[in-house]
Each structure stands twice: as structure tokens, then as C-alpha cells.
MDTraj code that builds the backbone (N, CA, C; nanometers):
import mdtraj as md
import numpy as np

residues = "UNK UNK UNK UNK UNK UNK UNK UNK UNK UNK UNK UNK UNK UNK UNK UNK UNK UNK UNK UNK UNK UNK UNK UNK UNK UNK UNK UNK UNK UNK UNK UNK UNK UNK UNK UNK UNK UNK UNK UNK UNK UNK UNK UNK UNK UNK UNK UNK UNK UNK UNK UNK UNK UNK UNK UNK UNK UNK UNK UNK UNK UNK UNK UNK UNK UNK UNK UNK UNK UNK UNK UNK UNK UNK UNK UNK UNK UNK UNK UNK UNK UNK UNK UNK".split()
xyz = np.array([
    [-7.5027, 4.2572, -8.1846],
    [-7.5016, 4.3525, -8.2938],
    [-7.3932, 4.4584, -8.2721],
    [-7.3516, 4.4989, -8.1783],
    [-7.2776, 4.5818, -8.1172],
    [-7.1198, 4.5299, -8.1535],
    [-7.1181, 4.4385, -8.1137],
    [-6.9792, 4.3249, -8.1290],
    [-6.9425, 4.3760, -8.2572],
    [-7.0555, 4.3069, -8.3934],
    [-6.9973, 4.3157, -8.5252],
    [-6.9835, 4.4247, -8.5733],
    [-7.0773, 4.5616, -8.5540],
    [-7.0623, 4.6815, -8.6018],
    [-6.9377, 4.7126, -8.5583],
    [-6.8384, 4.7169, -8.4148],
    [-6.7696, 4.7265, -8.4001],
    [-6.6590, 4.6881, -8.4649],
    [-6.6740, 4.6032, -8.4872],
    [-6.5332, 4.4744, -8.5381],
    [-6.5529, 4.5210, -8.7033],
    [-6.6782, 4.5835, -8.7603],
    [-6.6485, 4.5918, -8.8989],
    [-6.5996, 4.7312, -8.9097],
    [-6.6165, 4.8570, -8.8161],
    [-6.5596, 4.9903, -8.8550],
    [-6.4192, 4.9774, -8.8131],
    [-6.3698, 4.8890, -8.7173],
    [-6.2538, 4.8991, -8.6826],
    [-6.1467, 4.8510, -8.7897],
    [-6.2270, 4.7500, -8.8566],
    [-6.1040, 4.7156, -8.9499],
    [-6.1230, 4.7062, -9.0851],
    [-6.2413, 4.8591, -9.1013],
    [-6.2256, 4.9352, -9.2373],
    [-6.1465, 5.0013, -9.2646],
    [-6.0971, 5.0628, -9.1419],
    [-5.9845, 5.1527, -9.1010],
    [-6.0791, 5.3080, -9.0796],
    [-6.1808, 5.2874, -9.0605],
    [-6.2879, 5.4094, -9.0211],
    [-6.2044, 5.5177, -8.8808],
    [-6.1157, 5.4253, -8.7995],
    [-6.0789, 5.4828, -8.7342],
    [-6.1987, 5.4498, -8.5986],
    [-6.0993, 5.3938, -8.5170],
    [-6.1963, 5.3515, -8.3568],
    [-6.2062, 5.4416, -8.2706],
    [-6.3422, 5.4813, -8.2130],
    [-6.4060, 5.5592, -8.1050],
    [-6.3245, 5.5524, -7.9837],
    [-6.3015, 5.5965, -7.9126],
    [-6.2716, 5.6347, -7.7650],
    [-6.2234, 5.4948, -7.6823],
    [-6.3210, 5.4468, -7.6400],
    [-6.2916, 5.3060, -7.5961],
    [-6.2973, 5.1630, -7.6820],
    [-6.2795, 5.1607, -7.7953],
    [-6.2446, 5.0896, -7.9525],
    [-6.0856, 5.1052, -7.9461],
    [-6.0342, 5.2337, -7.9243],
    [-5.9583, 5.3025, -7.9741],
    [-5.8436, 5.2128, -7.8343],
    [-5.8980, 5.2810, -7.7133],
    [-5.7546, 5.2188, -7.6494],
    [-5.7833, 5.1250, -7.6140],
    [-5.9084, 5.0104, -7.6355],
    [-5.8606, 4.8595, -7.6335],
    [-5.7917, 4.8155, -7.7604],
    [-5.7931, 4.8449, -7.8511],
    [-5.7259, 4.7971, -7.9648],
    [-5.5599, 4.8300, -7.9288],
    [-5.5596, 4.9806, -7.8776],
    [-5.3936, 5.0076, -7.8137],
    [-5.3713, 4.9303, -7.6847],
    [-5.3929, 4.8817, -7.6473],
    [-5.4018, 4.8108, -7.5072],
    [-5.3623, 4.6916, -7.5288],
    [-5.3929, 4.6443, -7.6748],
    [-5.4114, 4.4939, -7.6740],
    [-5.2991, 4.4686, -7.7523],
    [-5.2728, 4.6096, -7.9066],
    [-5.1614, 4.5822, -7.9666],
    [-5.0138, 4.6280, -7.8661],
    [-5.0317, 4.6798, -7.7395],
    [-4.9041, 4.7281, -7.6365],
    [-4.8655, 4.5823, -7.5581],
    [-4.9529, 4.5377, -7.5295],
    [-4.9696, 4.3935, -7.3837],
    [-4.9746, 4.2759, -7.4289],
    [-5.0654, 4.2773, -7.5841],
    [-5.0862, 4.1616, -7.6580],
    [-5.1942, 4.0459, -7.5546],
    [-5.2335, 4.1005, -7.4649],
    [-5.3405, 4.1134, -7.3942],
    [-5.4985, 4.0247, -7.4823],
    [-5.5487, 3.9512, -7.4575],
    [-5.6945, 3.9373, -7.5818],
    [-5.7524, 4.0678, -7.6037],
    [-5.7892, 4.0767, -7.6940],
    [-5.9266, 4.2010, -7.7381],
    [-6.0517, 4.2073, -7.6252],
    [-6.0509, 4.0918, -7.6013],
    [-6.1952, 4.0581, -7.5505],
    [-6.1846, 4.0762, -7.4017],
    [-6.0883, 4.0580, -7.2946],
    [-6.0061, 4.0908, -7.1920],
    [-5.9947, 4.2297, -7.1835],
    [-5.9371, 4.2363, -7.2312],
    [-5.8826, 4.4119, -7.2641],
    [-6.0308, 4.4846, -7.2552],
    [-6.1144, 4.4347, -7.3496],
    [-6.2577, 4.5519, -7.3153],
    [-6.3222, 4.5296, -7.1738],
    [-6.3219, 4.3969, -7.1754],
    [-6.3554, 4.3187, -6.9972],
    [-6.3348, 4.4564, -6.8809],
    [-6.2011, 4.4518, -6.9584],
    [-6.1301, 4.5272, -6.7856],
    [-6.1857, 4.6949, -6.8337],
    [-6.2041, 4.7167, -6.9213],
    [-6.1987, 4.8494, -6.9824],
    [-6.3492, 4.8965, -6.9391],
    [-6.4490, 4.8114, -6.9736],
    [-6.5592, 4.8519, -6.8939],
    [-6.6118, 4.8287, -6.7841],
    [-6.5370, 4.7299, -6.7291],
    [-6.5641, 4.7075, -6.5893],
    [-6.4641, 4.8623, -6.4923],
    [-6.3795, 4.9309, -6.5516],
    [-6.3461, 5.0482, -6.4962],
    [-6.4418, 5.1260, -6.5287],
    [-6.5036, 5.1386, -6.6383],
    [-6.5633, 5.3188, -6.6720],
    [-6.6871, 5.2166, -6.5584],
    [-6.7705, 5.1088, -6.5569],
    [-6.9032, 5.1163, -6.4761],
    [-6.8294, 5.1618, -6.3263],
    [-6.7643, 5.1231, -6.2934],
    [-6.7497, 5.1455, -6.1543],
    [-6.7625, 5.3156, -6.1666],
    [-6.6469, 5.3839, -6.2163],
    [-6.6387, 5.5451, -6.2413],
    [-6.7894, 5.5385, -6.2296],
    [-6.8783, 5.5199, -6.3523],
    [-6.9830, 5.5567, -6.3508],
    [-7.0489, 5.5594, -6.2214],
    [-7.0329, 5.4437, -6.1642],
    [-7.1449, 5.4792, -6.0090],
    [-7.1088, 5.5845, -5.9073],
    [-6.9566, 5.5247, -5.9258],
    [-6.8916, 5.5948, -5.7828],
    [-6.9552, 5.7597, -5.8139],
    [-6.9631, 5.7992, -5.9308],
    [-7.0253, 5.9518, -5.9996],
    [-7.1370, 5.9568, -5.9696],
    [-7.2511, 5.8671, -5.9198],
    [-7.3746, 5.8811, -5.9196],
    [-7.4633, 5.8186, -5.9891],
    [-7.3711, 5.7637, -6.0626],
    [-7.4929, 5.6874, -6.2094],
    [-7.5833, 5.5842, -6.2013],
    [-7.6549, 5.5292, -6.2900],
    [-7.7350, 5.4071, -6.1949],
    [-7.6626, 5.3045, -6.2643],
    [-7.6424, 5.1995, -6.1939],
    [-7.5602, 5.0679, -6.2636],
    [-7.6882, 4.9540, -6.2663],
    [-7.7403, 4.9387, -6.3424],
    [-7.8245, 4.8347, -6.3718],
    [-7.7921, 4.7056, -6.4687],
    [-7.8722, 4.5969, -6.4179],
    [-7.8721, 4.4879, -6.4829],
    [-7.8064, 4.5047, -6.6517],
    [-7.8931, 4.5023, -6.7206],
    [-7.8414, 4.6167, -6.8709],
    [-7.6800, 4.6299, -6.8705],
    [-7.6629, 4.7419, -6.8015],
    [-7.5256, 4.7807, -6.7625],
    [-7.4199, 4.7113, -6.7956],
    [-7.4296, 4.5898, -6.6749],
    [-7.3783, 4.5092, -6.6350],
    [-7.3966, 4.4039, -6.7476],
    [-7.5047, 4.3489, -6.7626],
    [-7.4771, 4.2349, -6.8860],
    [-7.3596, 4.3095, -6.9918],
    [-7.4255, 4.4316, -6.9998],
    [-7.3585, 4.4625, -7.1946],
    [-7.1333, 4.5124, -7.1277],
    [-7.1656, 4.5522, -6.9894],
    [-7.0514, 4.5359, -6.9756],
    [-6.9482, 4.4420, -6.9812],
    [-7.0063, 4.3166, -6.9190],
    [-6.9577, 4.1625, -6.9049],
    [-6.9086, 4.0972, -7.0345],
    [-6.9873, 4.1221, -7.1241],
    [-7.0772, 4.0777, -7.2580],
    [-6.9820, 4.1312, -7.3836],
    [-6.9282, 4.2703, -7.3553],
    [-6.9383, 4.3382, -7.4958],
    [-6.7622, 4.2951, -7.5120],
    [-6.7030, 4.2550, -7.4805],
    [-6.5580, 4.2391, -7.5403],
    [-6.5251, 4.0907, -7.5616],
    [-6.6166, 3.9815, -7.5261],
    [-6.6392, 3.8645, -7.6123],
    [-6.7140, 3.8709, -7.7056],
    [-6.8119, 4.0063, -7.7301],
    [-6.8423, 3.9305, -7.8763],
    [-6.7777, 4.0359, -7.9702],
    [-6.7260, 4.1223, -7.9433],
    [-6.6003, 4.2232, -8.0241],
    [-6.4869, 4.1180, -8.0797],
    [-6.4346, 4.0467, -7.9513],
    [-6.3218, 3.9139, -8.0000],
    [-6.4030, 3.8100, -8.0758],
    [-6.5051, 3.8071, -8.0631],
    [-6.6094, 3.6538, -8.1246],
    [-6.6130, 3.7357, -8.3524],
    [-6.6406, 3.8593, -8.2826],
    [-6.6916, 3.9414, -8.4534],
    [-6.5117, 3.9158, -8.5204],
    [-6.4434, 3.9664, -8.4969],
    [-6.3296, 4.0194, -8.5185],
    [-6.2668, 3.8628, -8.5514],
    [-6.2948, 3.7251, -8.4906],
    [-6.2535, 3.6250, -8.5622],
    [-6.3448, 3.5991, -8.6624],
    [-6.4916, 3.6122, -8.6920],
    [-6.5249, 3.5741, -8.7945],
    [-6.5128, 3.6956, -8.9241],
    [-6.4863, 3.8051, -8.8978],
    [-6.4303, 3.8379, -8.9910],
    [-6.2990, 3.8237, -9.0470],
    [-6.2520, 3.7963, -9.0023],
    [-6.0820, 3.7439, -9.0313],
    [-6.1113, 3.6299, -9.1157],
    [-6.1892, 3.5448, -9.0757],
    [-6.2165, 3.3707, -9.1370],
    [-6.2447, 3.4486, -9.2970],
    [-6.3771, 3.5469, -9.2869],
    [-6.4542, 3.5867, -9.3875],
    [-6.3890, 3.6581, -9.4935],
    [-6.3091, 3.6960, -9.4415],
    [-6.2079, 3.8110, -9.5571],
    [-6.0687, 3.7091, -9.6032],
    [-6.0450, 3.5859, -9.5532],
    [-5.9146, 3.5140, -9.5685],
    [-5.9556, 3.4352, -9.6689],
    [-6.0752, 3.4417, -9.7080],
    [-6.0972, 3.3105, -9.8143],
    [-6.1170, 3.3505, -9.9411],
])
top = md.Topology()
chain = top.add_chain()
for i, resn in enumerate(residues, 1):
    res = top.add_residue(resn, chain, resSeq=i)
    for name in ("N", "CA", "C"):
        top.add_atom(name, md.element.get_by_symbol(name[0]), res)
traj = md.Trajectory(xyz[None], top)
């Protein structure tokens, strides 16, 4: 759910949040995947997060692993959905 809400404000032109914002610059600079690009993007802020004290849990970790394949997974089926 996260994936598509994402993938639909981003390319209303709503303007992308914080980390929306520089994987989309990350990806249009490197040409890098979308889905890569968030990969690495939250696998930095969890680490920050612990090394700070935070708790890194299971959760965490799935939606970290998780959340920039289905951002790249939303973002092709809307493309399919709006091309026809």
C-alpha cells in the first residue's frame, strides 16, 4: 500500500517527501533503478537509526528491504495504466 500511494503522489506532481524526493533525484542523476536507489536509501537511514539508539526490528527491516521494489513495481503499473 505504501509502494502505490507513493508512486501515485509522486507522479501527480504533488511534489515528493524527503526520501521520495532524493530517490527520484538519485535515480534521475545515476539513472540508477528507483527501486535500488530506495534499497540503498533505507538501508542508510536504518543503520543511522541504530547507530542513534533506535530499535531496528524485524518490521524495520522487512519494510526497509521491501519498500523500493514495490515503489518500482507501483510506478510500472501506473505507467501501463495511464498509457492506454
Amino acid at each position: 500500500m505504501v509502494g502505490i500511494g507513493s508512486a501515485l503522489y509522486i507522479t501527480c506532481g504533488l511534489g515528493p517527501g524527503p526520501r521520495d524526493g532524493a530517490m527520484t533525484g538519485l535515480h534521475q542523476r545515476t539513472g540508477v533503478r528507483v527501486g535500488r536507489v530506495r534499497l540503498g536509501l533505507e538501508v542508510v537511514v536504518s543503520i543511522a537509526g541504530a547507530v542513534l539508539g533506535g530499535t531496528l526490528g524485524l518490521g524495520t527491516l522487512l519494510f526497509a528491504l521491501l519498500i523500493g521494489q514495490s515503489v518500482a513495481i507501483s510506478f510500472g503499473l501506473l505507467a501501463r495504466l495511464t498509457s492506454k
